[in-house]
C-alpha positions in Angstrom: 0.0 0.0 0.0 1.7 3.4 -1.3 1.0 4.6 2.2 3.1 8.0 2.1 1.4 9.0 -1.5 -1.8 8.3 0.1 -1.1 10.4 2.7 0.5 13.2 0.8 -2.9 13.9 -1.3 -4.3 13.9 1.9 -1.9 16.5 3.3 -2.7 19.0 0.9 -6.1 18.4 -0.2 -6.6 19.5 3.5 -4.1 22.2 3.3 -6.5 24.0 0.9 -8.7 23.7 3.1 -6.9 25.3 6.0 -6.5 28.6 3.9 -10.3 28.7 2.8 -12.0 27.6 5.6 -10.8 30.1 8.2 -9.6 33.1 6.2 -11.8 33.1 2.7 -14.7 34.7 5.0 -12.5 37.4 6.1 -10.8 37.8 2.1 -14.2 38.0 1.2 -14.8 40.6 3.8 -12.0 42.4 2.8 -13.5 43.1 -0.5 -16.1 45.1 0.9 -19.2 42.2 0.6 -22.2 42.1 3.1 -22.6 39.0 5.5 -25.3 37.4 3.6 -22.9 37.9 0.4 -20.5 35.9 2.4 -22.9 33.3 3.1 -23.8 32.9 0.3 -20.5 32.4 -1.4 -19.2 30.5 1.1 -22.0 28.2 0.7 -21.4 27.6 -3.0 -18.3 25.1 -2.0 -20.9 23.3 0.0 -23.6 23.0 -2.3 -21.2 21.6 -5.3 -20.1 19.0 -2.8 -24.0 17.6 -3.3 -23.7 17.7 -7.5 -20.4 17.8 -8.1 -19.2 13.5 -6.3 -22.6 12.3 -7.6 -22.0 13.3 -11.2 -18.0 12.2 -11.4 -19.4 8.9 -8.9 -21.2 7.9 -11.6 -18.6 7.9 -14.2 -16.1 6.3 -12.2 -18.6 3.7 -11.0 -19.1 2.7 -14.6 -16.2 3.5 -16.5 -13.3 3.1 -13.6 -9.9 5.0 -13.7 -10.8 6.7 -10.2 -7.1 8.2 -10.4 -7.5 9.9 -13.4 -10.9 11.5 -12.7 -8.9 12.8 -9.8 -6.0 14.2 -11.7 -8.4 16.1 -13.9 -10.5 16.9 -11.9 -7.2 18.8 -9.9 -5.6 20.2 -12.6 -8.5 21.9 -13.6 -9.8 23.2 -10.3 -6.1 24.6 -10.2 -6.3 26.3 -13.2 -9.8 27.2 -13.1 -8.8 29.5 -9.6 -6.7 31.7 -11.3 -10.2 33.3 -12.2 -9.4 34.5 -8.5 -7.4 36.6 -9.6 -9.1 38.7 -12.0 -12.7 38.5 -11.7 -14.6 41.8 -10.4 -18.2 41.6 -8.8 -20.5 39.1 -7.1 -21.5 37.0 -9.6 -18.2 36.7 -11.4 -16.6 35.6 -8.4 -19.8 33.4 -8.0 -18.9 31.6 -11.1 -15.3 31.4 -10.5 -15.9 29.4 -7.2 -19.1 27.2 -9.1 -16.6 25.8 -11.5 -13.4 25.5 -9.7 -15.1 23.6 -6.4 -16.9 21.9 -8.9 -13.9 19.7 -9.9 -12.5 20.5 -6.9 -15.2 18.3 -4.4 -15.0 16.0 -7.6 -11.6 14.8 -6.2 -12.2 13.6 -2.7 -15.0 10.8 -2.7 -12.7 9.3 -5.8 -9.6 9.3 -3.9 -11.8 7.9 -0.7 -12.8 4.6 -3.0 -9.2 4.6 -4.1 -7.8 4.7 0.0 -10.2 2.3 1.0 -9.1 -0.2 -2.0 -5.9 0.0 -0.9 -6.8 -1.0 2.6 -9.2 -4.0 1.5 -10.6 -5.3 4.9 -8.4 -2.8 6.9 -10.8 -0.4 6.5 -10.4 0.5 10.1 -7.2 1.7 9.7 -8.5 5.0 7.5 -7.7 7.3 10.1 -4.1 6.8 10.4 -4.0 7.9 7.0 -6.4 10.8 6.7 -4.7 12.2 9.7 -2.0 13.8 7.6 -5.0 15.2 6.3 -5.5 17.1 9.4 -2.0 17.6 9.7 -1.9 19.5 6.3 -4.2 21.7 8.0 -2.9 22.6 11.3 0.1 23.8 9.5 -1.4 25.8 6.6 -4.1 27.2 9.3 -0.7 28.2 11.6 1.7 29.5 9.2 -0.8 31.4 6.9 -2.4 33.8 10.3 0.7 34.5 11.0 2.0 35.8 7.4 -1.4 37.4 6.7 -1.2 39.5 10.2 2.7 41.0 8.5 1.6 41.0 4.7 -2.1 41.3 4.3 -5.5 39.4 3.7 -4.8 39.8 0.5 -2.0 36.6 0.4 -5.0 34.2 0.3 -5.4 33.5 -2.9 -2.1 33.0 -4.0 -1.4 30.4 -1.3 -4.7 28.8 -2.5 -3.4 28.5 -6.0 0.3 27.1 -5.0 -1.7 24.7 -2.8 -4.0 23.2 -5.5 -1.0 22.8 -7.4 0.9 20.5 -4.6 -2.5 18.9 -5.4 -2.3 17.7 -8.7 1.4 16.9 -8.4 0.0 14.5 -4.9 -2.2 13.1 -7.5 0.4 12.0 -9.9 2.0 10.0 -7.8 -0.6 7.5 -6.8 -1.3 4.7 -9.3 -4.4 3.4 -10.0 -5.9 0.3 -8.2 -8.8 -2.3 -9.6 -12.2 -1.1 -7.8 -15.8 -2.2 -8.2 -17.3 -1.0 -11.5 -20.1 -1.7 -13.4 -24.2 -2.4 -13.4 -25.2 -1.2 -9.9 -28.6 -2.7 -8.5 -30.5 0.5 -7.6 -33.3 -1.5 -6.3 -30.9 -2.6 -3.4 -29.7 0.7 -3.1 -33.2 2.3 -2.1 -33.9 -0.6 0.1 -30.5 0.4 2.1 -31.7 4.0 1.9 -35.2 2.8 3.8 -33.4 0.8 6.9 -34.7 2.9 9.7 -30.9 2.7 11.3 -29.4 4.3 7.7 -32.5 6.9 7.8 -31.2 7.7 11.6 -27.9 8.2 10.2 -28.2 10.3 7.0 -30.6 12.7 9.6 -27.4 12.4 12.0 -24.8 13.4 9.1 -27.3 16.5 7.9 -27.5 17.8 10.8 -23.9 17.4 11.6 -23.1 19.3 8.7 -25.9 22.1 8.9 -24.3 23.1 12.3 -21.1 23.0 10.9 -22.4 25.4 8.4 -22.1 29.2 10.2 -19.5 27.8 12.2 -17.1 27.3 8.7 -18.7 30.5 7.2 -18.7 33.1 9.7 -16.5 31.7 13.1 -13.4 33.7 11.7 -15.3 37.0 11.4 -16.8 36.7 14.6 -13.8 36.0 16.6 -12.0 39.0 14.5 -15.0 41.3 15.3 -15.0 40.0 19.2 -11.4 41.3 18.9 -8.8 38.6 18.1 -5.8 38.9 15.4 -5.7 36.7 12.5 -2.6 34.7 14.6 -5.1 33.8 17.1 -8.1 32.7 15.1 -5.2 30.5 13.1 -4.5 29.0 16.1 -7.9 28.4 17.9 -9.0 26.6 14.7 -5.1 24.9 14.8 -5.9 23.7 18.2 -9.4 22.4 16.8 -7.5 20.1 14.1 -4.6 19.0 16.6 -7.4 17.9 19.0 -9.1 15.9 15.9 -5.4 14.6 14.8 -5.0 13.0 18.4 -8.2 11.5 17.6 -7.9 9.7 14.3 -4.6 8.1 15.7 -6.6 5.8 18.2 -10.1 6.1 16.7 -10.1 2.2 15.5 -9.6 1.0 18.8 -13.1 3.1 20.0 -14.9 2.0 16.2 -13.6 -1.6 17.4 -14.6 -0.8 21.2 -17.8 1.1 21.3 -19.1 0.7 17.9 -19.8 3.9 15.7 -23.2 4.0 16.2 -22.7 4.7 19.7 -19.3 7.4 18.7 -22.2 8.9 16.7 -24.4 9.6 19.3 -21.7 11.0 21.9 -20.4 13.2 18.5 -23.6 14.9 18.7 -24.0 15.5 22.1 -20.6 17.2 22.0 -22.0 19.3 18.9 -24.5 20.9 21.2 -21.8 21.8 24.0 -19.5 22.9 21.6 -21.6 25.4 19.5 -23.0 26.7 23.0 -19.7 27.6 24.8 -18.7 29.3 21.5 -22.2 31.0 21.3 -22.3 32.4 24.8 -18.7 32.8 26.0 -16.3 34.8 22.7 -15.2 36.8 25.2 -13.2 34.1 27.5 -10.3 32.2 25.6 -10.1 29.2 28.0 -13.7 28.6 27.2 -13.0 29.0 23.8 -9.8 26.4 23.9 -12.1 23.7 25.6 -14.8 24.3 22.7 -12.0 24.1 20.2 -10.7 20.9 21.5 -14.3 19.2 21.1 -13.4 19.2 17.3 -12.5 16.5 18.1 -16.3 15.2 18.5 -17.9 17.3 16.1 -16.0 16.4 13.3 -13.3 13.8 14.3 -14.9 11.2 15.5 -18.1 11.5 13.5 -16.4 11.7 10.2 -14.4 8.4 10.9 -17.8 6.6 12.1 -19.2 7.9 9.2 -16.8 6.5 6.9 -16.9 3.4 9.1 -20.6 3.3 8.2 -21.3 4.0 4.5 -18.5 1.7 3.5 -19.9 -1.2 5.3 -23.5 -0.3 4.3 -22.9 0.9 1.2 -20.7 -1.7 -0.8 
């Protein structure tokens, strides 16, 4: 298993994700848009992420060559950013971000199926290799508060852009491996979709997500407004990630232990603590450390139960 190359694509898939998540709010700020401007474009990402794996599933799921969907689909959300760059206005920069998340969410679920071939009935041990996903994060999240409190907001997109490229060149390196293709059963599919337990589950994941939602979009502004530099908001969402990394490294042993169901439940619960302490206490940085650290819950846990689940449900 080309565990390193696996890991690498991981490293900086996430990495992009460590410069857009906490500081694209507060770039888009910058340019002088409204809050519900921001929301809106900062929801864009999310709502490819529904059309964008379901159309390029599809072709790899009948057609194969999950590698090479993901090698085009990173190039050309690379080049496809440099609209960045240029574009003037709302909707311009709306299309801009429509097309280049649009192959960039194309990426990820292809690169899952290709992880989880490599690990055949190892599927457990996932998490020691998305970690260096997380890791990818920590230190682009880190590094890039600091450099934008000495040269600007206005860095962002050019890290963004060397990023995707580190990308594609991740991609390049990882060969393709046989996966299930073909004539899918949709029949069985649906009657997967209707098992109470999977119903309980998808509800889970939505609502998992939807919470997650403000906190992606608008947690950066509201700490800068409550009064914290760019170093510090790098670092509470740092600490978040580190917390999750710590996580992943021993999270078979509580999938084996507990079961996910059960790390699902106890993710949620921690969902509701978490988005309270932020909610009520922005003034009071321990309070705001512990919340951080329950990223590990909210998003940790749940995401590596989550895998746990759809692959085993979902073969």
């Amino acid at each position: 298993m080309p565990y390193w190359r696996l890991s690498s694509f991981y490293f900086f898939y996430f990495a992009v994700l460590g410069a857009l998540v906490p500081y694209w709010g507060l770039y888009l700020k910058s340019l002088g848009y409204s809050a519900l401007e921001i929301g809106q474009l900062m929801a864009i990402p999310m709502a490819t992420k529904i059309i964008a794996p379901n159309i390029w599933g599809w072709i790899g799921d009948h057609y194969g060559h999950r590698m090479r969907i993901v090698r085009i689909a990173s190039l050309a959300s690379m080049l496809i950013f440099t609209m960045i760059f240029w574009v003037q206005g709302f909707w311009m920069l709306a299309s801009a971000m429509i097309l280049f998340s649009f192959f960039w969410n194309a990426s990820l679920p292809q690169f899952e199926v290709t992880t989880l071939a490599y690990l055949g009935k190892q599927v457990n041990r996932y998490s020691r290799i998305r970690l260096w996903g997380s890791i990818g994060f920590i230190l682009t999240v880190m590094s890039l508060g600091a450099l934008i409190d000495v040269y600007g907001i206005y860095l962002v997109p050019s890290v963004i852009f060397f990023i995707y490229l580190s990308i594609w060149l991740a991609s390049m390196t990882v060969p393709e491996v046989a996966t299930v293709t073909g004539e899918h059963h949709g029949d069985s599919f649906i009657q997967t979709l209707k098992q109470p337990a999977i119903m309980a589950f998808l509800a889970a994941a939505f609502l998992m997500q939807f919470s997650h939602g403000a906190y992606y979009a608008f947690y950066s502004i509201y700490m800068e407004e409550t009064g914290y530099s760019k170093s510090v908001i790098g670092q509470f969402w740092a600490l978040g990630v580190i917390a999750e990394v710590m996580v992943f490294i021993f999270m078979h042993h509580f999938l084996q232990r507990i079961g996910a169901g059960t790390v699902l439940i106890i993710s949620l619960l921690m969902a509701i603590i978490r988005w309270l302490m932020i909610g009520w206490f922005p003034d009071s940085i321990a309070v705001l450390l512990i919340a951080q650290t329950l990223h590990a819950a909210t998003f940790g846990t749940f995401h590596a139960a989550a895998i746990h689940i759809v692959h085993k449900a979902f073969r």
